[in-house]
C-alpha positions as a Python dict, from the first residue, in 0.01 Angstrom:
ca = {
    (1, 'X'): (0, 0, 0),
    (2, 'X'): (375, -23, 46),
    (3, 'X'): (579, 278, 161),
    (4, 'X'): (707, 315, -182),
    (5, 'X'): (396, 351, -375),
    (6, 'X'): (318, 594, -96),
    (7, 'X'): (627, 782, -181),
    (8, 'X'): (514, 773, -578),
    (9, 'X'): (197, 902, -507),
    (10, 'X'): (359, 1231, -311),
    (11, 'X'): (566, 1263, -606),
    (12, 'X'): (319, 1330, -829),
    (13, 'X'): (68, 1533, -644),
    (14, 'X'): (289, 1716, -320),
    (15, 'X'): (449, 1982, -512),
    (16, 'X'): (294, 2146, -776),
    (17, 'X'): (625, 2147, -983),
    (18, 'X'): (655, 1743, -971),
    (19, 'X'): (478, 1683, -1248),
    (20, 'X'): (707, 1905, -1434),
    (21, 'X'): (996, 1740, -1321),
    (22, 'X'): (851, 1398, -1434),
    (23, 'X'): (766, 1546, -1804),
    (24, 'X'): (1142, 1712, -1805),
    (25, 'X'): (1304, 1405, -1710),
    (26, 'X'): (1043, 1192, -1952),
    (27, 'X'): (1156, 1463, -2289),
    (28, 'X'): (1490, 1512, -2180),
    (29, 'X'): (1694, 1221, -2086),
    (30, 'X'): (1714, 1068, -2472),
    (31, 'X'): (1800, 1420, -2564),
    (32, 'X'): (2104, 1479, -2415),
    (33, 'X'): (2267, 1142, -2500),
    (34, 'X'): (2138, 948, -2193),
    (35, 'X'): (2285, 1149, -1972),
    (36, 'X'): (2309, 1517, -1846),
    (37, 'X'): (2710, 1445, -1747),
    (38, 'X'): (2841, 1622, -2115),
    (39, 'X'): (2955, 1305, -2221),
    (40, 'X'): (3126, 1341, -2578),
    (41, 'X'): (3218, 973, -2661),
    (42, 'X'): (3042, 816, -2990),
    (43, 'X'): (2818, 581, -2738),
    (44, 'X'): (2719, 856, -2509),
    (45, 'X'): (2362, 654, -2583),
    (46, 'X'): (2491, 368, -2348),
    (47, 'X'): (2655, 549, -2107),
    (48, 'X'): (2552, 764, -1838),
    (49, 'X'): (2130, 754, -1732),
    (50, 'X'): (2061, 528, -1978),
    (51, 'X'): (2358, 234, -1948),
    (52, 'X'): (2240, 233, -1547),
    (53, 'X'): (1900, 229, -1700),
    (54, 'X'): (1981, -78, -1903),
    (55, 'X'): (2138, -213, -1629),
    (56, 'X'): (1842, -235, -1383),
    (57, 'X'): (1553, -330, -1626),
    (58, 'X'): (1533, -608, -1896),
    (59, 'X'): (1467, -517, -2260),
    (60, 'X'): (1041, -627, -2169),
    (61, 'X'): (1000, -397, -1921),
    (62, 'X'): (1221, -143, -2115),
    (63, 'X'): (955, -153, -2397),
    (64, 'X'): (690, -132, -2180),
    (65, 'X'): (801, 165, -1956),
    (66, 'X'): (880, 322, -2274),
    (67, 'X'): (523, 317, -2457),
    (68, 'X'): (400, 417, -2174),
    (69, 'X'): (586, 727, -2108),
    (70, 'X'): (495, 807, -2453),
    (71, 'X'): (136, 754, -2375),
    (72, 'X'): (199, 1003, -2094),
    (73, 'X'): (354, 1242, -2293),
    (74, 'X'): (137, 1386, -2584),
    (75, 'X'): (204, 1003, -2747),
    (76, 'X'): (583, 1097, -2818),
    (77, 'X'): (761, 821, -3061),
    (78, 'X'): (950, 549, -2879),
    (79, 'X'): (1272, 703, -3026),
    (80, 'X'): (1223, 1020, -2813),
    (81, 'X'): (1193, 878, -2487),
    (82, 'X'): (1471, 651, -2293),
    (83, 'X'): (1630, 543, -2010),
    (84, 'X'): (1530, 721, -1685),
    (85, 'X'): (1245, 898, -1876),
    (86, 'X'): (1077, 594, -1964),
    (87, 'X'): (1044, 545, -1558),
    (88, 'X'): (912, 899, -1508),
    (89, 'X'): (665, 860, -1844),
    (90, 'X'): (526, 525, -1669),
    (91, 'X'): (510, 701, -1333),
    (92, 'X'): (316, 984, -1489),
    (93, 'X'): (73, 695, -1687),
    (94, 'X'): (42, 548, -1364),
    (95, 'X'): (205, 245, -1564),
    (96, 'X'): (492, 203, -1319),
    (97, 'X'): (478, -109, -1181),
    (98, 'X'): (565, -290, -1506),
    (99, 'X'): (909, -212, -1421),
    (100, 'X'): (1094, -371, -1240),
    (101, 'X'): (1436, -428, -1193),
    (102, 'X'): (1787, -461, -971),
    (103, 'X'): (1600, -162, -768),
    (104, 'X'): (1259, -299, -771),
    (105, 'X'): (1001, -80, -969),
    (106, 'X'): (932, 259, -1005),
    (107, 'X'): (978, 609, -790),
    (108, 'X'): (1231, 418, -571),
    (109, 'X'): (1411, 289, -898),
    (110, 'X'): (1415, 663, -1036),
    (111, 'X'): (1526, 801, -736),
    (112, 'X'): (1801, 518, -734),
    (113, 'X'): (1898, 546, -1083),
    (114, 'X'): (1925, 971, -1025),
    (115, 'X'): (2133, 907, -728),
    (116, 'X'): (2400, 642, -961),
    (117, 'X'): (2398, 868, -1181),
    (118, 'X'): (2462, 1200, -993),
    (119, 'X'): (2739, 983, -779),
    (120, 'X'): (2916, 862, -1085),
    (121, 'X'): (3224, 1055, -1049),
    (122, 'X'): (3256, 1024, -656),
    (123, 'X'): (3233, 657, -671),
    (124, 'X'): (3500, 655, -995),
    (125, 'X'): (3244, 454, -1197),
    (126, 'X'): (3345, 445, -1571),
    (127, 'X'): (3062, 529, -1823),
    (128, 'X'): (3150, 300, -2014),
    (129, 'X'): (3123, 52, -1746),
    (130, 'X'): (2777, 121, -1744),
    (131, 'X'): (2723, -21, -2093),
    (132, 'X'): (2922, -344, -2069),
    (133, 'X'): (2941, -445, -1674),
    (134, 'X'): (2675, -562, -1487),
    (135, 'X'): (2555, -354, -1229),
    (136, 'X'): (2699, -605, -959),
    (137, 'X'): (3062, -516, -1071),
    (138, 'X'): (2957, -186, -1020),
    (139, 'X'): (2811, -158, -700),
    (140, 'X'): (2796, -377, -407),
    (141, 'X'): (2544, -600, -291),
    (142, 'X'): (2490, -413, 10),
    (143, 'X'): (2473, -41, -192),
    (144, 'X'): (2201, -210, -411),
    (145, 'X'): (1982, -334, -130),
    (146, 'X'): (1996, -53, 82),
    (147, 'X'): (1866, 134, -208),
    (148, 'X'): (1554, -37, -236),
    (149, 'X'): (1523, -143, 91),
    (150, 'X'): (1177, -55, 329),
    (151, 'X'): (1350, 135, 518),
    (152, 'X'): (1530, 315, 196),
    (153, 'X'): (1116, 379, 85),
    (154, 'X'): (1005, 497, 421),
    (155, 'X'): (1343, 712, 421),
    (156, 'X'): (1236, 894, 96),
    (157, 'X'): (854, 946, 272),
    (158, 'X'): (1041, 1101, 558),
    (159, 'X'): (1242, 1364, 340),
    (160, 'X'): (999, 1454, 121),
    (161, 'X'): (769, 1538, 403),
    (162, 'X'): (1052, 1690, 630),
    (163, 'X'): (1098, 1894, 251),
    (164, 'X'): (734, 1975, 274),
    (165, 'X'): (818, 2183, 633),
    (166, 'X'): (1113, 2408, 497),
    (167, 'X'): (884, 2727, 447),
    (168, 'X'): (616, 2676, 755),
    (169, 'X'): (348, 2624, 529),
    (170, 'X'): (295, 2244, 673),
    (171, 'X'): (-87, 2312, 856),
    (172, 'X'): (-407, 2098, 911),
    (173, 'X'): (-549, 2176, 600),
    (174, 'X'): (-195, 2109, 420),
    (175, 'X'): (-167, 1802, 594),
    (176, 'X'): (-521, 1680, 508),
    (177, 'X'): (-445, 1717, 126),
    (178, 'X'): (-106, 1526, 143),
    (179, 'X'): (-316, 1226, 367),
    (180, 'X'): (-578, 1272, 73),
    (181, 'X'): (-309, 1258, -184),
    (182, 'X'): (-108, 943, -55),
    (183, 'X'): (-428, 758, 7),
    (184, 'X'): (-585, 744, -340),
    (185, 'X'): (-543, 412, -363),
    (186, 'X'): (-592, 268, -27),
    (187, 'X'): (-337, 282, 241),
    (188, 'X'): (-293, 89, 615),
    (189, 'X'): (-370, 214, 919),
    (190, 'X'): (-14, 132, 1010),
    (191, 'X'): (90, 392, 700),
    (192, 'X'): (-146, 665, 794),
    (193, 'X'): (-72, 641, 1153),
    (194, 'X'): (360, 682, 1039),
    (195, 'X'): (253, 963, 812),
    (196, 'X'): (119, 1155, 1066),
    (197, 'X'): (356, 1109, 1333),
    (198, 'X'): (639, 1249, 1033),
    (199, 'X'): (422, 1520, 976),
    (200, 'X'): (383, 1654, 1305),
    (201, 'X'): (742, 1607, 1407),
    (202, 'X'): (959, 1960, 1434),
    (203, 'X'): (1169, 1957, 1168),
    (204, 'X'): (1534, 1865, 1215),
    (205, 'X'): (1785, 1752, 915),
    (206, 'X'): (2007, 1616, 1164),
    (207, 'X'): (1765, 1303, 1209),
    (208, 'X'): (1683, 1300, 944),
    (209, 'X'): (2008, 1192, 768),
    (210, 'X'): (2122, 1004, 1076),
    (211, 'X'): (1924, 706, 906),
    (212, 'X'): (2140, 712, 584),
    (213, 'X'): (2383, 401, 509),
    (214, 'X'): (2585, 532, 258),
    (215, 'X'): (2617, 809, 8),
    (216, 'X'): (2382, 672, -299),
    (217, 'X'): (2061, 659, 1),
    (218, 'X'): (2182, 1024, 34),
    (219, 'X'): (2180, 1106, -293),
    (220, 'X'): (1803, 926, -280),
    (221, 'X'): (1682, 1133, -15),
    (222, 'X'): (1813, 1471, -206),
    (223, 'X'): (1604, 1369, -519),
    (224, 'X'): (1316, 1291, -317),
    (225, 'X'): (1332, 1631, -128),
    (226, 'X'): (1303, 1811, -460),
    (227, 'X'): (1023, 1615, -582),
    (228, 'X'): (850, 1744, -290),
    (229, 'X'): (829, 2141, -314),
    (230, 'X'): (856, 2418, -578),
    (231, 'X'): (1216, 2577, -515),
    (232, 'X'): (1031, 2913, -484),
    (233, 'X'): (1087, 3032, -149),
    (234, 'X'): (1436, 3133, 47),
    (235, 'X'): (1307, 2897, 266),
    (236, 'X'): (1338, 2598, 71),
    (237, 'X'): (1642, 2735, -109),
    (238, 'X'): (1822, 2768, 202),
    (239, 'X'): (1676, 2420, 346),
    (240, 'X'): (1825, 2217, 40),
    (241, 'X'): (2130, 2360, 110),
    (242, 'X'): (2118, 2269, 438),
    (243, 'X'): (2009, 1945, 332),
    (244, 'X'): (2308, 1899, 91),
    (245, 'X'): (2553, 1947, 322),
    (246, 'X'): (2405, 1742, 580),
    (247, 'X'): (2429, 1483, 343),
    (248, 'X'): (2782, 1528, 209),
    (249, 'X'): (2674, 1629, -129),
    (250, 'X'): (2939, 1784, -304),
    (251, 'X'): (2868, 2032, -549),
    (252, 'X'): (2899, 1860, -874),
    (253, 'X'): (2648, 1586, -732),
    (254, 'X'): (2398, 1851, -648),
    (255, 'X'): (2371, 2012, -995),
    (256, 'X'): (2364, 1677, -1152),
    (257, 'X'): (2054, 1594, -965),
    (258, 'X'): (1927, 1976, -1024),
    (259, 'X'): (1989, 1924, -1402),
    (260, 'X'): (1835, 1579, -1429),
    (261, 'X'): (1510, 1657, -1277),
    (262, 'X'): (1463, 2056, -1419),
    (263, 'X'): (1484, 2161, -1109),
    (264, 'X'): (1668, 2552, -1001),
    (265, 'X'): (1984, 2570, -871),
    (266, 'X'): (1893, 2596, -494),
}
């Protein structure tokens, strides 16, 4: 199994709130215009989540990530689900490996297309851009390959366990549920053994972000993070602010990601 299936599976079973955020993302995305940036322009459709969207996945695997998100969603029509909700419908359908794209195929190509997204401002990139350029005017070669990198997937594993840690609650029997969780569908010894060395690590932000190339990985390992736990403690609250800053987040990044997934304001 690679690292990133690994990292889908976690996303859908390691916090009981990921789910939600899949089936937020999967209703919401077409319903705000594509995007969750307030975009007022007559084409808001093609700007914002969904231009990237476009962008990353040709119109085939657009259609099929789309009926099935709306198999995965009480069999919503086509015309209510879009762009990055088509990728959380098919990860919910367990459909997500029909998509594929400049970032590869699903959780890593959700987490990328968040990140773009939620960075669009920092890195000065025009909506409108998003509809009519190709994604490598947009970004660098080296920005899209570190996104979808192995070491980008086995980056996102790392912060959503290090997530896991924030309010103690990271024992044996916790442990044994995320091994049973990530290893549904078969998984190397190599895997379990790099699991399981992450999991018993002390927690420490500081190494954990000293592994990030650039800001867009950062804004990756953010999104991942909140996939992983429920938001419900001061613990975790305090640890994705702690997280944030380690990563350079600003602010208006943060809340994008926040708004995009469902997700509290840490």
């Amino acid at each position: 199994m690679a690292y990133g299936s690994i990292v889908e599976n976690l996303i859908k079973a390691l916090a009981k709130e990921g789910k939600t955020r899949l089936e937020h993302m999967a209703r919401n995305s077409i319903n705000s215009g594509g995007s969750i940036s307030g975009s007022t322009h007559a084409n808001a459709e093609e700007e914002g989540i969904t231009g990237i969207f476009k962008k990353l996945f040709g119109s085939k695997e657009v259609t099929n990530a789309v009926n099935t998100a709306a198999n995965a969603t009480n069999n919503m029509t086509s015309g209510q689900i879009g762009s990055i909700g088509a990728i959380a419908g098919a990860i919910l359908g367990g459909g997500s490996s029909s998509i594929k794209g400049a970032l590869g195929g699903g959780a890593l190509a959700m987490l990328g297309t968040l990140a773009i997204n939620a960075l669009q401002n920092k890195l000065n990139i025009q909506p409108a851009a998003l509809a009519s350029e190709p994604l490598e005017k947009i970004l660098n070669e080296d920005q899209i390959e570190s996104m979808k990198s192995e070491d980008t997937e086995k980056l996102m594993l790392c912060a959503m366990i290090s997530a896991a840690k924030a309010d103690g609650q990271l024992d044996d029997q916790e442990m044994d549920r995320i091994m049973g969780k990530v290893g549904e569908n078969g998984i190397t010894a190599e895997e379990q053994n790099f699991i399981r060395s992450e999991i018993n690590k002390p927690l420490n932000i500081q190494n954990l972000v000293s592994g990030i190339p650039n800001s867009l990985v950062a804004a990756q390992v953010y999104a991942a993070s909140l996939f992983a736990i429920d938001v419900n403690t001061n613990a975790e609250r305090q640890y994705l602010k702690e997280l944030a800053q380690a990563l350079s987040l600003d602010a208006d990044a943060v809340k994008r990601i926040h708004d995009m997934t469902g997700t509290p304001s840490a």
